[in-house]
N, C-alpha and C positions, 0 to 999 in steps of 0.2 A: 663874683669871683668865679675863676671856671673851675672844671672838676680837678683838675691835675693841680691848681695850687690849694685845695684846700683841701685834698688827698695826702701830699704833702703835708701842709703845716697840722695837718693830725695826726701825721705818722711821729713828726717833730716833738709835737706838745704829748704824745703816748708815750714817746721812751724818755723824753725829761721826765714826766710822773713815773716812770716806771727808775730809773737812775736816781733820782729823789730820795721816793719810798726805801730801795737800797741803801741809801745812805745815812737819811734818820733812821731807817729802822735797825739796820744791821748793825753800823758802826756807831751812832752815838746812842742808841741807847741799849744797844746788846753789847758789843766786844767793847769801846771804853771803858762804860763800868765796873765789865769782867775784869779789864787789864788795870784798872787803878784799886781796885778792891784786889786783887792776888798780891800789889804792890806794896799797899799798905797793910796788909798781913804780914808779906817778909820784911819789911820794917819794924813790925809790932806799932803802928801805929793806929791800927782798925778798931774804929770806934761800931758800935751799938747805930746811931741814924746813919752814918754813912752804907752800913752794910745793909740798914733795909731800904735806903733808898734807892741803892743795886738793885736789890730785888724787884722793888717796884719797876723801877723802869726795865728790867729784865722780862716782867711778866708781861710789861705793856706793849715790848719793844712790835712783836707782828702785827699787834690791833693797828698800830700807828704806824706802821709800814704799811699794812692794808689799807688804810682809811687814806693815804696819800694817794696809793697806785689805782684806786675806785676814781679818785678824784680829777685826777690825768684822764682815765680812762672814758669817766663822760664825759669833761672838755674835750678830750678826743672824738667821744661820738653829736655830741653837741655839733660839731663845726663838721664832720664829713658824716653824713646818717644817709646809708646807702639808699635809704625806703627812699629818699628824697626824688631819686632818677626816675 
């Protein structure tokens, strides 16, 4: 492959891992949560595991947004590694 398409398709496969990471991290397991756990409180129908299951995935939510965007990030270096030239 030459340098220009595989400079490319890592710039590609970085911001998918990086857009990813965003997405399980922030939205499904930080703000869902938040917004279905505030829900079911003004409901009154907040149970005891739902509210630590919030949690948990609240506390997990960056580990597992970081351990995506790590993951892009060396399929990224993987496929373009400058040392290579």
């Amino acid at each position: 492959m030459s340098r220009n398409i595989r400079m490319a398709l890592s710039v590609a496969i970085y911001i998918l891992g990086l857009i990813v990471s965003v997405y399980i991290g922030g939205w499904v397991l930080l703000l869902k949560p938040v917004k279905e756990t505030i829900a079911a409180f003004a409901l009154g129908t907040l149970t005891l595991p739902q509210l630590l299951i919030s949690a948990v995935k609240c506390i997990s939510s960056m580990t597992v947004s970081g351990l995506i965007w790590c993951i892009g990030y060396i399929a990224s270096n993987h496929i373009f590694d400058s040392r290579d030239e």
